[in-house]
DSSP file (Angstrom, degrees, kcal/mol; ACC not computed):
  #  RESIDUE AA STRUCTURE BP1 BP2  ACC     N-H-->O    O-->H-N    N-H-->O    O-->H-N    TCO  KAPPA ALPHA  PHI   PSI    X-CA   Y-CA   Z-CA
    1    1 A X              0   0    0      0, 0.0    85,-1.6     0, 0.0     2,-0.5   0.000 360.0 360.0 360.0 139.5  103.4  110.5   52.8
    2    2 A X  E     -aB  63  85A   0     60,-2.4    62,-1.3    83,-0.2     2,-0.3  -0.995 360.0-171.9-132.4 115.4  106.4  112.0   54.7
    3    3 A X  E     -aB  64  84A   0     81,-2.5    81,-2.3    -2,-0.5    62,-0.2  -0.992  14.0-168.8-129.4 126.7  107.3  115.5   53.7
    4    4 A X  E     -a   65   0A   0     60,-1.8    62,-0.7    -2,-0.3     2,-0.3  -0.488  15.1-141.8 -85.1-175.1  110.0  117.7   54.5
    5    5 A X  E     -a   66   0A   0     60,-0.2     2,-0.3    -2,-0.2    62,-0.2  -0.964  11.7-153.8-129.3 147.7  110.3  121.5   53.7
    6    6 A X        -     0   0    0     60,-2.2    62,-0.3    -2,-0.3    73,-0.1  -0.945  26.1-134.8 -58.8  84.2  112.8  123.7   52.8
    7    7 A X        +     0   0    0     -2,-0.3     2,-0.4    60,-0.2    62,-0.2  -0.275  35.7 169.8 -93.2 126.7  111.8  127.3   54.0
    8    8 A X        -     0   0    0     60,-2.2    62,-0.3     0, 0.0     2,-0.2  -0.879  39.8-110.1-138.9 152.0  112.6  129.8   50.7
    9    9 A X        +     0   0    0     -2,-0.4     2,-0.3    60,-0.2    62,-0.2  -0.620  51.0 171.2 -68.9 151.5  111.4  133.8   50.5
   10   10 A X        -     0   0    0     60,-1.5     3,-0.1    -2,-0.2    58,-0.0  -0.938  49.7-156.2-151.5 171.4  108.5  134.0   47.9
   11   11 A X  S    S+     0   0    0     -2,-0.3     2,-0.3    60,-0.1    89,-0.2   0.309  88.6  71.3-127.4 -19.6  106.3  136.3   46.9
   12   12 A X  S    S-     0   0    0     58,-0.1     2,-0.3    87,-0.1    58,-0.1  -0.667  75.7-135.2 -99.3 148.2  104.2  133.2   45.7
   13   13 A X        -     0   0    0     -2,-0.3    86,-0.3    86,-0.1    85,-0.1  -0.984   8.9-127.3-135.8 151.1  102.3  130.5   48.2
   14   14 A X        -     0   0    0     84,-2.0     2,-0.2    -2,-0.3    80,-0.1   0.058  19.7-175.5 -92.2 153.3  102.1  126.8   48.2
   15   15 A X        +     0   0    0     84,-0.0    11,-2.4     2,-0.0     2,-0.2  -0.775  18.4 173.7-156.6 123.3   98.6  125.0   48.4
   16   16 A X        +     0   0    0     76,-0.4    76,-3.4     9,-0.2     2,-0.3  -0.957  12.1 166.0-151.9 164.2   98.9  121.1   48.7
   17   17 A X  E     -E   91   0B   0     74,-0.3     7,-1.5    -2,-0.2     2,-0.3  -0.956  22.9-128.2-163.1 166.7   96.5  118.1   49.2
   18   18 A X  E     +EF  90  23B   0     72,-0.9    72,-1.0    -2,-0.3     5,-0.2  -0.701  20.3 175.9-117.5 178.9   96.7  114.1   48.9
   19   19 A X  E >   - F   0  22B   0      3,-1.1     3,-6.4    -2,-0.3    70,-0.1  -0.517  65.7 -58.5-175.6 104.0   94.9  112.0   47.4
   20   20 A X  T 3  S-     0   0    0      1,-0.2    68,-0.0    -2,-0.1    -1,-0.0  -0.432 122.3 -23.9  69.0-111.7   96.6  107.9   47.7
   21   21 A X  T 3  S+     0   0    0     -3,-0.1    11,-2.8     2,-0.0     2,-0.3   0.110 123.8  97.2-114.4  14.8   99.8  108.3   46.2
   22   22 A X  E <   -FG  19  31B   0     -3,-6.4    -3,-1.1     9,-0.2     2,-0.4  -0.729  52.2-171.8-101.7 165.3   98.8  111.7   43.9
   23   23 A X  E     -FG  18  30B   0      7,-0.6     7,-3.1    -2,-0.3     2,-0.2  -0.929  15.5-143.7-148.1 128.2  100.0  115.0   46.1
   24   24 A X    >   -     0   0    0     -7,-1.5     3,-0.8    -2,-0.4     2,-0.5  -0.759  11.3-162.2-108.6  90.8   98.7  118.4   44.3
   25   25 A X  G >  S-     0   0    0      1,-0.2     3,-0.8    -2,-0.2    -9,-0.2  -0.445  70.4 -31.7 -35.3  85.7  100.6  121.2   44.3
   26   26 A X  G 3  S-     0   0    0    -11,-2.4    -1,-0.2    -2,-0.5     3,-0.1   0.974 131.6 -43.1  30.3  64.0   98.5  124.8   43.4
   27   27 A X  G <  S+     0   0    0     -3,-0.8    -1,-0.2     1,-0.1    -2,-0.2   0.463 118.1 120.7  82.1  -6.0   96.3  122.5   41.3
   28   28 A X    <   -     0   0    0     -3,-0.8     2,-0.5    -4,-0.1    -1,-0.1  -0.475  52.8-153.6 -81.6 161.2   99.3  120.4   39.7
   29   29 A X        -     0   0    0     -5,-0.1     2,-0.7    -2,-0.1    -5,-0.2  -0.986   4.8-157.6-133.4 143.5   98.5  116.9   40.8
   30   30 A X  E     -G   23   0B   0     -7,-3.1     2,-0.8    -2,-0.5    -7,-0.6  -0.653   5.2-151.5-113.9  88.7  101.7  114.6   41.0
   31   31 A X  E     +G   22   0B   0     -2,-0.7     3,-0.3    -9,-0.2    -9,-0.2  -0.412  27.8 159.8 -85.4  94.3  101.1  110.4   40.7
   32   32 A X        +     0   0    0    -11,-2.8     3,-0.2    -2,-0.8    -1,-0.1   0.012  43.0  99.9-116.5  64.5  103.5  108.7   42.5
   33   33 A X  S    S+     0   0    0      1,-0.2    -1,-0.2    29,-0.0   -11,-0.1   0.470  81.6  59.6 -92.4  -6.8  101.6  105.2   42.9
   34   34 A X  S    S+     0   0    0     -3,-0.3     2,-1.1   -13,-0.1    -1,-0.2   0.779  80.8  96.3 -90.5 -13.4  103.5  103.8   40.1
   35   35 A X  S    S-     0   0    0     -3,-0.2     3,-0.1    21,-0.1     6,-0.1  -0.564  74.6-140.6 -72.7 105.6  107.1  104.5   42.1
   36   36 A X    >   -     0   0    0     -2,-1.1     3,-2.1     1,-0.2     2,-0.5   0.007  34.3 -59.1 -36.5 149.4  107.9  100.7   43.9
   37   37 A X  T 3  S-     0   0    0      1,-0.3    -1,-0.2    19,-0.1    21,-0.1  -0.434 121.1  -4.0 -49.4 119.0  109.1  100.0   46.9
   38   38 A X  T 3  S+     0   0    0     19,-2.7    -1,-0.3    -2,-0.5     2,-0.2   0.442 100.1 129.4  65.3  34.0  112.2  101.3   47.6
   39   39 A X    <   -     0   0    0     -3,-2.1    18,-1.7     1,-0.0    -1,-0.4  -0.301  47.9-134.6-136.8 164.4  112.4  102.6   44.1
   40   40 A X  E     -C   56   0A   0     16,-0.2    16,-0.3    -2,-0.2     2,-0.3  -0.879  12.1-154.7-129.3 146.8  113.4  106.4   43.4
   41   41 A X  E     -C   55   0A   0     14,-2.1    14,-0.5    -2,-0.2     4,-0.1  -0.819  28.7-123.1-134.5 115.0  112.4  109.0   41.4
   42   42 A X    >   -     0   0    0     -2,-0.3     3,-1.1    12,-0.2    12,-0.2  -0.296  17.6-130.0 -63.6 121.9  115.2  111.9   40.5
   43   43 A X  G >  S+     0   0    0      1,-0.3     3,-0.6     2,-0.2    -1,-0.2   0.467 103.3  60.2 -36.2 -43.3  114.3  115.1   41.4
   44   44 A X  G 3  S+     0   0    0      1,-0.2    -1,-0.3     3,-0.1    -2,-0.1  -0.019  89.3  71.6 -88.5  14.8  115.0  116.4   38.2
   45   45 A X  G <  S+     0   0    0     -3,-1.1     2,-0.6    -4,-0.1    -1,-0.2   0.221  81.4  86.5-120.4 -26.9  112.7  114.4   36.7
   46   46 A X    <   -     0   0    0     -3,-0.6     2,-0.8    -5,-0.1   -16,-0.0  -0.859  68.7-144.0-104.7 138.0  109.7  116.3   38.2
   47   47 A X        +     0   0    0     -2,-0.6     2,-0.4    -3,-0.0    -1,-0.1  -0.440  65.0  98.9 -96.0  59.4  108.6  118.9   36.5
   48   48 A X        -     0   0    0     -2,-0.8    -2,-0.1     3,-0.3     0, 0.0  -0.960  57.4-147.5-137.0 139.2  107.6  121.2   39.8
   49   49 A X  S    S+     0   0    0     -2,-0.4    -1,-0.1     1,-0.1    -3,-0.0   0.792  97.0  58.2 -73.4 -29.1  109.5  124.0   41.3
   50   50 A X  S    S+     0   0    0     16,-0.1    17,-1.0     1,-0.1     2,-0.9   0.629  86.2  80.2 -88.4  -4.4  108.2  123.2   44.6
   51   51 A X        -     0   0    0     15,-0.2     2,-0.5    -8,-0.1    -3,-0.3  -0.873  67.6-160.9 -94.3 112.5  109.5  119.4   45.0
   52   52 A X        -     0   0    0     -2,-0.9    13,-0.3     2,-0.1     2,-0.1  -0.850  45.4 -20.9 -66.3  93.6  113.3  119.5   45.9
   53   53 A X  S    S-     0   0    0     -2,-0.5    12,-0.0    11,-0.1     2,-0.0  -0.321 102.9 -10.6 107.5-161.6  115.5  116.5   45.5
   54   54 A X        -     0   0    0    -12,-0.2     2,-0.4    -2,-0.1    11,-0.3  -0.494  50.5-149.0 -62.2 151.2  114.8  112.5   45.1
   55   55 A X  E     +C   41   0A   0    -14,-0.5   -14,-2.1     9,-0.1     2,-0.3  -0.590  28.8 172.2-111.7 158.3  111.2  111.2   45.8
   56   56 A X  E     -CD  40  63A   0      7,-0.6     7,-3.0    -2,-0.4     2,-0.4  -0.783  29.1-134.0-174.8 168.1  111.8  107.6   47.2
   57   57 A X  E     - D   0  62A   0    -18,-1.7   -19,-2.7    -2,-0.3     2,-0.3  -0.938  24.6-175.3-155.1 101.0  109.0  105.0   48.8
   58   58 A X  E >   - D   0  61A   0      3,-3.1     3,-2.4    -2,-0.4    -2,-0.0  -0.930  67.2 -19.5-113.2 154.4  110.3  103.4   52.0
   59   59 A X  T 3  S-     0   0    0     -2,-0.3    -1,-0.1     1,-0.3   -22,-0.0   0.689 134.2 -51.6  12.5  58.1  108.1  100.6   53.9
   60   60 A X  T 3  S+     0   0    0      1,-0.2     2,-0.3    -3,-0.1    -1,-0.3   0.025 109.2 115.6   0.9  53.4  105.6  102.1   51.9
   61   61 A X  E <   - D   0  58A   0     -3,-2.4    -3,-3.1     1,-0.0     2,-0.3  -0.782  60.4-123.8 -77.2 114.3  105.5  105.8   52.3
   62   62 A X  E     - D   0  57A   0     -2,-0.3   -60,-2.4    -5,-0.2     2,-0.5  -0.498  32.6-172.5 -47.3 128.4  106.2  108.5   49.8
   63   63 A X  E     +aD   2  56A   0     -7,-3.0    -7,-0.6    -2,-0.3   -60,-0.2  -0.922  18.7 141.7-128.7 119.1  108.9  110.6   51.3
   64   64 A X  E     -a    3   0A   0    -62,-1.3   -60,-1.8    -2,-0.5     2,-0.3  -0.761  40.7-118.0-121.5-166.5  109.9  114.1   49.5
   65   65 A X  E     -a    4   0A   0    -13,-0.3     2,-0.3   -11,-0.3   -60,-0.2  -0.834  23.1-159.4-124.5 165.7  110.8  117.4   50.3
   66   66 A X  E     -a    5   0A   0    -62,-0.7   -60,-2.2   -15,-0.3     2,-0.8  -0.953  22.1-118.7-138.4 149.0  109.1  120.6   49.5
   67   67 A X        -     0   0    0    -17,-1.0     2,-0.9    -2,-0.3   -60,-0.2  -0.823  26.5-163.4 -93.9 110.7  109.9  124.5   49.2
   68   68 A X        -     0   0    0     -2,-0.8   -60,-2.2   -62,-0.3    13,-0.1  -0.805  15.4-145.8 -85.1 108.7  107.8  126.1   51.7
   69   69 A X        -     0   0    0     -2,-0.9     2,-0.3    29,-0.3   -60,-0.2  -0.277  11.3-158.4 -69.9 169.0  107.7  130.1   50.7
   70   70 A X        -     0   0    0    -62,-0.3   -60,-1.5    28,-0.1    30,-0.2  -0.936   8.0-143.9-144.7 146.6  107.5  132.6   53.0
   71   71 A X        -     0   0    0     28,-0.5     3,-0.4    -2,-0.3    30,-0.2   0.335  55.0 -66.1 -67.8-153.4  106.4  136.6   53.1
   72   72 A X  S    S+     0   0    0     28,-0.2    29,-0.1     1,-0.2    30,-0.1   0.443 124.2  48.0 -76.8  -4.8  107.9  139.2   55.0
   73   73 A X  S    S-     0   0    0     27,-0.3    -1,-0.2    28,-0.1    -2,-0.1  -0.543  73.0-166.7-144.4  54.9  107.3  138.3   57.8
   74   74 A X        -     0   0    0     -3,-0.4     2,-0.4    -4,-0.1     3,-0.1   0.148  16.3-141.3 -36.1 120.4  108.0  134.5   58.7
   75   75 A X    >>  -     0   0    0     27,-0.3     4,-2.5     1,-0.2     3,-1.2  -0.659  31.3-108.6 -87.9 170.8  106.6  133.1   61.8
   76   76 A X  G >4 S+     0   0    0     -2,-0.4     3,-1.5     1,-0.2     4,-0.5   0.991 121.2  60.2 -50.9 -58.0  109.3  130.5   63.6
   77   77 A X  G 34 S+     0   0    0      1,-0.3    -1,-0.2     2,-0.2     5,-0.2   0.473 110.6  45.5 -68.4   0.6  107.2  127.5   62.7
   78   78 A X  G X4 S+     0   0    0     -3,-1.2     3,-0.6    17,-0.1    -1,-0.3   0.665 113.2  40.9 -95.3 -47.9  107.8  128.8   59.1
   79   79 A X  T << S+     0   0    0     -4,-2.5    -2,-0.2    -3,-1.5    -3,-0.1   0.133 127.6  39.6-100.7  26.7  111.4  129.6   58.9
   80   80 A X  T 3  S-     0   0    0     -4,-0.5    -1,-0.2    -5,-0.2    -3,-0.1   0.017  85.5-178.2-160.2  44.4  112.0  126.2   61.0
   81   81 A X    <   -     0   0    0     -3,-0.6     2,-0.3   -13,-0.1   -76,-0.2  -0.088  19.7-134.3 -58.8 148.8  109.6  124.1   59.6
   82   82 A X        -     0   0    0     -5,-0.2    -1,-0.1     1,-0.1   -79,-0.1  -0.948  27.6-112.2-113.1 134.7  109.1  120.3   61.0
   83   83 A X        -     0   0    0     -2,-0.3   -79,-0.3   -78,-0.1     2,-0.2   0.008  41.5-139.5 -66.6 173.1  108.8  117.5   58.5
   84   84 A X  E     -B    3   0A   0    -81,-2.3   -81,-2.5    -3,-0.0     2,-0.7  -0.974  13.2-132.6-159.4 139.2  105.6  116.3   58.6
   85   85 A X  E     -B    2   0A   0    -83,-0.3     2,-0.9    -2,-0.2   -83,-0.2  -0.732  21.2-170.2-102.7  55.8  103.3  112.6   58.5
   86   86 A X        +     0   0    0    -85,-1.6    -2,-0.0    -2,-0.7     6,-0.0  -0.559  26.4 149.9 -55.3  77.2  100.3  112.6   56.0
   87   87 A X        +     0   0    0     -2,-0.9     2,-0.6     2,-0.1    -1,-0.2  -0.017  55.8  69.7-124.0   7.5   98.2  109.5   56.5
   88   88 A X  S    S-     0   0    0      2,-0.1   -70,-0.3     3,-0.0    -2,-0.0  -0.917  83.0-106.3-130.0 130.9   94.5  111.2   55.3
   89   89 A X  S    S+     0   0    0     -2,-0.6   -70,-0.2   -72,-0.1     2,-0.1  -0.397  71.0  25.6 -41.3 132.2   93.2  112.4   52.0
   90   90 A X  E    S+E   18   0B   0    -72,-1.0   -72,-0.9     2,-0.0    -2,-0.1  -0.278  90.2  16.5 104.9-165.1   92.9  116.3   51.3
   91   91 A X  E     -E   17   0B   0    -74,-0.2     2,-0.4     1,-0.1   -74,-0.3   0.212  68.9-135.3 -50.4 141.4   93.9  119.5   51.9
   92   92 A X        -     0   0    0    -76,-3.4     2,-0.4   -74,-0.0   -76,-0.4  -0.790   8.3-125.1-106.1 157.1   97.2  119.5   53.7
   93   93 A X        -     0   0    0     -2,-0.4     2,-0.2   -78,-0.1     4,-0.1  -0.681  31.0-158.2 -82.3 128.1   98.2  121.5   56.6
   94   94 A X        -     0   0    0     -2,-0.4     2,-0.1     1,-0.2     5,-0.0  -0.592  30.8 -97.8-124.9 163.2  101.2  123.2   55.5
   95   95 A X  S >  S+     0   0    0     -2,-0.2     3,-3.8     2,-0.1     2,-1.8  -0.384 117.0   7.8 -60.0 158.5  103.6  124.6   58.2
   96   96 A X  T 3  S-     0   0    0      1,-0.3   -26,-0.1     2,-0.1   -19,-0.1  -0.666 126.2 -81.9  48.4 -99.3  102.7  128.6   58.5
   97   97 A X  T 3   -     0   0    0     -2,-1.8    -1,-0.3     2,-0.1    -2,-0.1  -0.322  59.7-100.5-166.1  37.2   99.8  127.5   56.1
   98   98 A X  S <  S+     0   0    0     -3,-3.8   -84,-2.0     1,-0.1     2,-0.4   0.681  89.2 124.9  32.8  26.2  102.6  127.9   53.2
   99   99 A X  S >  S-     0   0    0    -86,-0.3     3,-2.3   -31,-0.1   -28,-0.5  -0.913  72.9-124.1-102.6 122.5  101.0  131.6   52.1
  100  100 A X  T 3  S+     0   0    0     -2,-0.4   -27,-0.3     1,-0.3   -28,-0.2   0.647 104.8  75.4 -54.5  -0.3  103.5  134.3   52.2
  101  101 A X  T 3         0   0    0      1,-0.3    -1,-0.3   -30,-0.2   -28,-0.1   0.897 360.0 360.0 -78.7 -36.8  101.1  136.1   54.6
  102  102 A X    <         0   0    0     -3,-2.3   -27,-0.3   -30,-0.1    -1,-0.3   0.642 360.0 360.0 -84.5 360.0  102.1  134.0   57.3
């Protein structure tokens, strides 16, 4: 799974984890093992506030984007987040750790 971020102000924080092809979102779980290769799924079509745009599956990786919040105080690696490679099951390591405390 290949996720970028968008970096947004929040007062609310992100919690995310794999599992396959499901990515859960603060408990939401999202299955996209049914999307084919090279096949698309419109943004607007998921019902999450934190997933941003088209979901697509190239050479067979999920790739989306995500809103990574931040408090009041944003480290760099937060307000300049780097997309990022899952390959393991469970929690994922979010840039800042995607909590508005960071």
């Amino acid at each position: 799974m290949n996720i970028s971020f968008i970096e947004q102000r929040s007062d609310f924080s992100l919690t995310a984890s794999k599992t396959g092809d499901v990515l859960t979102l603060n408990g939401e779980a999202f299955d996209f093992s049914p999307l084919p290769e090279g096949g698309t799924i419109n943004g607007g079509d998921i019902p999450s506030d934190w997933i941003v745009g088209n979901v697509t599956r190239v050479n067979g990786a999920i790739n989306l984007t995500l809103i990574l919040p931040y408090g009041p105080n944003p480290t760099d690696e937060v307000l300049s987040p780097q997309p990022i490679i899952v390959t393991a099951d469970g929690p994922i390591a979010l840039p800042g750790g995607g909590n508005v405390e960071a």
